[in-house]
N, CA, C and O atoms as a GROMACS GRO file, in nm:
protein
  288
    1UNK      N    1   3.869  -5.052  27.758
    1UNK     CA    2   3.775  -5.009  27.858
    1UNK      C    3   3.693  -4.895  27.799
    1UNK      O    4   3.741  -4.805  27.730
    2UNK      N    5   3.587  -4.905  27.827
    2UNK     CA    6   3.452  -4.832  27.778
    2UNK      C    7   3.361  -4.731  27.902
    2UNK      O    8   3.278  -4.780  27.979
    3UNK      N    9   3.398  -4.589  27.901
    3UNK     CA   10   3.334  -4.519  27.992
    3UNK      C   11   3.240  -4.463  27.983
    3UNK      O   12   3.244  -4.405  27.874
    4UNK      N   13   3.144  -4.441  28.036
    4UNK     CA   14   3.018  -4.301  27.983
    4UNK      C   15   3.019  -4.224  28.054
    4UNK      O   16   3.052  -4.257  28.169
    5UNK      N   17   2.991  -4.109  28.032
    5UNK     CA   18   2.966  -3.963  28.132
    5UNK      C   19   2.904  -3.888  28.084
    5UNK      O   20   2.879  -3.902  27.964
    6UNK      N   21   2.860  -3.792  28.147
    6UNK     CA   22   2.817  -3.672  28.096
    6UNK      C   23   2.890  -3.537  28.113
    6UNK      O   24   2.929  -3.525  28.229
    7UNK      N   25   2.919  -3.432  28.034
    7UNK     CA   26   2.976  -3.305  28.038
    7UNK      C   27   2.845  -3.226  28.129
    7UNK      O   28   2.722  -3.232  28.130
    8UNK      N   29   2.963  -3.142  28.212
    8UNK     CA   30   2.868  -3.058  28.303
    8UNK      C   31   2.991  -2.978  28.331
    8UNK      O   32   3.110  -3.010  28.331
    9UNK      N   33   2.924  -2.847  28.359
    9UNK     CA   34   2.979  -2.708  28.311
    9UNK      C   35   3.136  -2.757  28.307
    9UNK      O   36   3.221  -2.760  28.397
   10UNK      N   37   3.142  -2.802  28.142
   10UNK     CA   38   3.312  -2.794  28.121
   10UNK      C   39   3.383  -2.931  28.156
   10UNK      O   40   3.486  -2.966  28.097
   11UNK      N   41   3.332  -2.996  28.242
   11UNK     CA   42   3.342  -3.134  28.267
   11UNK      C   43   3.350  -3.272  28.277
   11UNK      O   44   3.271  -3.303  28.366
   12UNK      N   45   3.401  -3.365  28.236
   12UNK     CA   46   3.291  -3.490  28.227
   12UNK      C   47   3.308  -3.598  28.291
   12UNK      O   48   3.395  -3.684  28.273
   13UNK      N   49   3.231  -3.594  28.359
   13UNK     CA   50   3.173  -3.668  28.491
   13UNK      C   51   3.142  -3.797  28.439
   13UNK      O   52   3.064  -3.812  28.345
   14UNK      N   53   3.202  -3.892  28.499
   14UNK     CA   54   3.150  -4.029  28.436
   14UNK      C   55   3.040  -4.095  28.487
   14UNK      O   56   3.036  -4.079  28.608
   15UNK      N   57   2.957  -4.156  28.450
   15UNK     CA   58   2.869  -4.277  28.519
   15UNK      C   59   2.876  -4.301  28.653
   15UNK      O   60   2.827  -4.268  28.761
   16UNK      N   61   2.961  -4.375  28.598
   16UNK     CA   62   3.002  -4.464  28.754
   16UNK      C   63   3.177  -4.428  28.805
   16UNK      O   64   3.247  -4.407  28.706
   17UNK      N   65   3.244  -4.420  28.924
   17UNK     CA   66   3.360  -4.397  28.998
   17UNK      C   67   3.427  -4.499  28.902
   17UNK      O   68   3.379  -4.612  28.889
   18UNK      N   69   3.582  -4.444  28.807
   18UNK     CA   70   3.676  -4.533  28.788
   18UNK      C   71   3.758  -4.487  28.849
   18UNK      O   72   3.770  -4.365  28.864
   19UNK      N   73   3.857  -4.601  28.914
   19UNK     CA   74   4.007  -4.507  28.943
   19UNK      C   75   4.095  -4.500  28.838
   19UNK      O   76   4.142  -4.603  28.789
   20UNK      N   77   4.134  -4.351  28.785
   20UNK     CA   78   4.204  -4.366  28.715
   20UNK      C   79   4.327  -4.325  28.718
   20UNK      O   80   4.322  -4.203  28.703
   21UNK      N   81   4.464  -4.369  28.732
   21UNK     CA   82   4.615  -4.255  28.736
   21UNK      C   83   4.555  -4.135  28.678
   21UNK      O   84   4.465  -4.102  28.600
   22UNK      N   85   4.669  -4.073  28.768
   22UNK     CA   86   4.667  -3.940  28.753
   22UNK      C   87   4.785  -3.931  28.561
   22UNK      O   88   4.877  -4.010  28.542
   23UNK      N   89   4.759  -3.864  28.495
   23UNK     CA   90   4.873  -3.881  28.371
   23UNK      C   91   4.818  -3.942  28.303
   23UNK      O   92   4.900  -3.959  28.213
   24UNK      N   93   4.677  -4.023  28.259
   24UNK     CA   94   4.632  -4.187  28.179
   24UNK      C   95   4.567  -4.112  28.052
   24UNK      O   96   4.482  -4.023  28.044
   25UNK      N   97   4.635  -4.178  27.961
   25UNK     CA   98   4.567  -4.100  27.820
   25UNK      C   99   4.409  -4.142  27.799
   25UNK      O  100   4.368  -4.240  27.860
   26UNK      N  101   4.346  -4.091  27.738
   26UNK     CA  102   4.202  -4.103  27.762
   26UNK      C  103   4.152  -4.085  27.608
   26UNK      O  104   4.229  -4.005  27.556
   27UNK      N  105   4.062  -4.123  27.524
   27UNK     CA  106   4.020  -4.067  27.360
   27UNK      C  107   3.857  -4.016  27.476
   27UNK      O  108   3.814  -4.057  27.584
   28UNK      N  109   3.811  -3.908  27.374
   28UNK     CA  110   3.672  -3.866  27.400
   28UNK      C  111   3.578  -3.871  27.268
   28UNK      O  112   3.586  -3.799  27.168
   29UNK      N  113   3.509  -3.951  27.288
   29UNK     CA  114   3.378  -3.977  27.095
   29UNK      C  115   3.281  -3.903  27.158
   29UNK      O  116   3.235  -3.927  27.269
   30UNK      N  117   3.247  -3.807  27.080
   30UNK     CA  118   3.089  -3.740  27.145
   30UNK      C  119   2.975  -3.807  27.076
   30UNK      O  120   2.993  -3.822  26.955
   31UNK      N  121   2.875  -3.846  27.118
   31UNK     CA  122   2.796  -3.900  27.048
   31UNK      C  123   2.694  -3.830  27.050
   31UNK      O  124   2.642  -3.773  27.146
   32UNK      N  125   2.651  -3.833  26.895
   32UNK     CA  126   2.491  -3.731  26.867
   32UNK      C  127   2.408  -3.771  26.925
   32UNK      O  128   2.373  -3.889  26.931
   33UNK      N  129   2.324  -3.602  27.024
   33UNK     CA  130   2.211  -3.601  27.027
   33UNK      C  131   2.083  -3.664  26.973
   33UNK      O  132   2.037  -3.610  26.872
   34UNK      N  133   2.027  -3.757  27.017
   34UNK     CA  134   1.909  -3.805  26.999
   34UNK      C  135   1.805  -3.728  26.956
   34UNK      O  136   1.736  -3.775  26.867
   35UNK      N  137   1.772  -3.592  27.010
   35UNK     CA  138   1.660  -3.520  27.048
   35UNK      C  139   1.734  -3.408  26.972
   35UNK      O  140   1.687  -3.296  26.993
   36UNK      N  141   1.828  -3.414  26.899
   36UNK     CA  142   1.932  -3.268  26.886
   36UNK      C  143   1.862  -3.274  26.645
   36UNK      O  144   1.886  -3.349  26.551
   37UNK      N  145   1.786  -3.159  26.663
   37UNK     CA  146   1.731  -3.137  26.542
   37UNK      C  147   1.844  -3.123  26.388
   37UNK      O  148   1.965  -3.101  26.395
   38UNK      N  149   1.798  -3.135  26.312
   38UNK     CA  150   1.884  -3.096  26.178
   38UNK      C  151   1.915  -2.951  26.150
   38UNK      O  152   1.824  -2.868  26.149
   39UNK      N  153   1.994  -2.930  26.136
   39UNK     CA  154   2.021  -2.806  26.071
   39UNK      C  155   1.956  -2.778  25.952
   39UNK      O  156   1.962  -2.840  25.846
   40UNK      N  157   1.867  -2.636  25.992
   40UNK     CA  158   1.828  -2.634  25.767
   40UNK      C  159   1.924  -2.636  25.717
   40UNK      O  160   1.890  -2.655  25.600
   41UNK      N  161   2.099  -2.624  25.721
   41UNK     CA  162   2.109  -2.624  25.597
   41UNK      C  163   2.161  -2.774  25.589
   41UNK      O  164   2.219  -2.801  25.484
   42UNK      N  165   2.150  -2.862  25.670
   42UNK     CA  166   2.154  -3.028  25.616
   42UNK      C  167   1.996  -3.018  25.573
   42UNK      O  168   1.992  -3.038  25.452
   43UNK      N  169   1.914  -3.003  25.604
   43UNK     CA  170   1.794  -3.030  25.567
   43UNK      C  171   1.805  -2.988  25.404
   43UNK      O  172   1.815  -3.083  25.326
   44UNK      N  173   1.804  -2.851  25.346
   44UNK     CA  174   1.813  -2.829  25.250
   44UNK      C  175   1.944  -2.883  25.152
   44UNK      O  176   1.935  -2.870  25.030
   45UNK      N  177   2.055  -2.938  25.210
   45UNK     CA  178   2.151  -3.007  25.148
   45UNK      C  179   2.086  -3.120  25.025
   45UNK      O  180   2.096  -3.129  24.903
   46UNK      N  181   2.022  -3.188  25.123
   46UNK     CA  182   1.933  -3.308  25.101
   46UNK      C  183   1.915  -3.338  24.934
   46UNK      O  184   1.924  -3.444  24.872
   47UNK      N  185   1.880  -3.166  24.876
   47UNK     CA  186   1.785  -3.158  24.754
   47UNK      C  187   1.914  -3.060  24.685
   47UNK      O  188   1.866  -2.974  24.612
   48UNK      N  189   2.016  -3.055  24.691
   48UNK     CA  190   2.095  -3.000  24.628
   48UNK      C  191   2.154  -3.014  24.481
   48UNK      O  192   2.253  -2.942  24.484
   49UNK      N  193   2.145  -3.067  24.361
   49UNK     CA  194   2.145  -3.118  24.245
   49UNK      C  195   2.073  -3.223  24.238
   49UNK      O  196   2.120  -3.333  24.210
   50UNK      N  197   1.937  -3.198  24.266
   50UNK     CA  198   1.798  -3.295  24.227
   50UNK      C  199   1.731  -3.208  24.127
   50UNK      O  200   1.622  -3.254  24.091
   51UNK      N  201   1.756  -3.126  24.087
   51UNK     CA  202   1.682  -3.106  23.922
   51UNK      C  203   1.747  -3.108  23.793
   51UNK      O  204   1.802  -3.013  23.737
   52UNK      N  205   1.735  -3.213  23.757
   52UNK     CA  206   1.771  -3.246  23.647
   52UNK      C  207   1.745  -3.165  23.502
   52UNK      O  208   1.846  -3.144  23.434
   53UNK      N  209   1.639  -3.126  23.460
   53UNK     CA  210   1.577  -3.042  23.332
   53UNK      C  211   1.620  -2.924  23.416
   53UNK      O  212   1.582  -2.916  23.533
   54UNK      N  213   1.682  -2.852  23.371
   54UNK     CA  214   1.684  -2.701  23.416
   54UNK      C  215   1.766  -2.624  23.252
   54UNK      O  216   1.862  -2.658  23.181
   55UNK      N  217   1.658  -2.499  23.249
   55UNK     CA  218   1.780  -2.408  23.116
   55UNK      C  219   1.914  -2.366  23.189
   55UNK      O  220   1.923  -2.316  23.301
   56UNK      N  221   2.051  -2.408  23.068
   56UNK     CA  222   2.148  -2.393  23.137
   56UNK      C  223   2.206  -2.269  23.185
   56UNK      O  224   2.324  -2.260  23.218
   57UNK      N  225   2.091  -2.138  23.193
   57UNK     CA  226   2.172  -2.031  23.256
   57UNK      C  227   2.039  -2.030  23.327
   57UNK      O  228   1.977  -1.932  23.284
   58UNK      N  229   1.983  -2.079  23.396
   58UNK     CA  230   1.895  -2.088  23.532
   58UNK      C  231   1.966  -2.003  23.667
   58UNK      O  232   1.905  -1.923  23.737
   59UNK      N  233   2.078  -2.033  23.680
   59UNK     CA  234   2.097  -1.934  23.819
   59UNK      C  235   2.137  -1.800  23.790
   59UNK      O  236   2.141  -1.710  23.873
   60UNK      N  237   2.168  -1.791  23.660
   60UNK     CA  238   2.226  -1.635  23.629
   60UNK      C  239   2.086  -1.562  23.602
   60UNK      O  240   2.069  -1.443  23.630
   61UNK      N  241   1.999  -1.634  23.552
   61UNK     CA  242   1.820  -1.584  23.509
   61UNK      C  243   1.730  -1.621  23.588
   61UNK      O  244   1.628  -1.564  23.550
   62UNK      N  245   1.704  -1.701  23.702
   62UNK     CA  246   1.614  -1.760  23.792
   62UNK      C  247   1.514  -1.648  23.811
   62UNK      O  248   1.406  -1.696  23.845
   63UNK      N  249   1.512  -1.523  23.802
   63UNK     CA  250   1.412  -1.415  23.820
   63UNK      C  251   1.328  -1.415  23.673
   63UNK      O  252   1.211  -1.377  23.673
   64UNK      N  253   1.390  -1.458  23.551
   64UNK     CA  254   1.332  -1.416  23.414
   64UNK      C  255   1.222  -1.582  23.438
   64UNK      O  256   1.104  -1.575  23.405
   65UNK      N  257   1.268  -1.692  23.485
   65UNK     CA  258   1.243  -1.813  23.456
   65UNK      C  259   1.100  -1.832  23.590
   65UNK      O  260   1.001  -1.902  23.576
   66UNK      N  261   1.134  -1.746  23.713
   66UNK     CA  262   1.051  -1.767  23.813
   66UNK      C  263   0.971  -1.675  23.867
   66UNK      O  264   0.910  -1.683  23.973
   67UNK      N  265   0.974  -1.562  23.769
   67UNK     CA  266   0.933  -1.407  23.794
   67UNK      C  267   0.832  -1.397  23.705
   67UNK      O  268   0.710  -1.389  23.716
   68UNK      N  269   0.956  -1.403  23.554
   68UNK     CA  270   0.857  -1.369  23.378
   68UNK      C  271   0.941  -1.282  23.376
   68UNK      O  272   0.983  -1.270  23.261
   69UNK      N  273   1.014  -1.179  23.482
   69UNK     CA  274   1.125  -1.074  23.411
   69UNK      C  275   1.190  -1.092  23.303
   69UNK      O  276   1.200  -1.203  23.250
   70UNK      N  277   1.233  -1.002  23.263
   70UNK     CA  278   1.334  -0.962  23.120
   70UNK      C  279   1.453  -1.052  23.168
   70UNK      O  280   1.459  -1.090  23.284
   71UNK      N  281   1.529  -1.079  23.091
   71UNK     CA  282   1.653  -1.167  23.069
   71UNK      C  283   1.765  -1.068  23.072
   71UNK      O  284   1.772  -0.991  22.976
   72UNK      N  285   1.849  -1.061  23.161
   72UNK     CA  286   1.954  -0.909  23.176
   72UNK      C  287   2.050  -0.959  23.030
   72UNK      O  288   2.142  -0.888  22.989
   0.00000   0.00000   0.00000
């Protein structure tokens, strides 16, 4: 058996009236928001080891490489 409801303050109210025992085990699946946006940091996940050519001390120097600064 397959229910829908909605949560309301703390709640969840089904669709339509089931009778159900009092004691009846129940599973709850929340299902994603339609309208519910990405998180930047899934957004920026996205591109997370997509550069391939990089010098291999790029994150210890990223200021000498993206600045022109001196190399500590």
């Amino acid at each position: 058996m397959t229910l829908s409801g909605t949560v309301v303050n703390g709640a969840i109210v089904l669709d339509a009236k089931q009778p159900l025992p009092d004691g009846a085990r129940v599973t709850v699946t929340i299902e994603a928001d339609p309208a519910a946006k990405e998180s930047l940091r899934d957004v920026l996940a996205q591109y997370a080891g997509c550069m391939k050519e990089l010098p291999p001390d790029m994150a210890e120097q990223h200021d000498h490489y993206l600045h022109g600064t001196s190399k500590r």
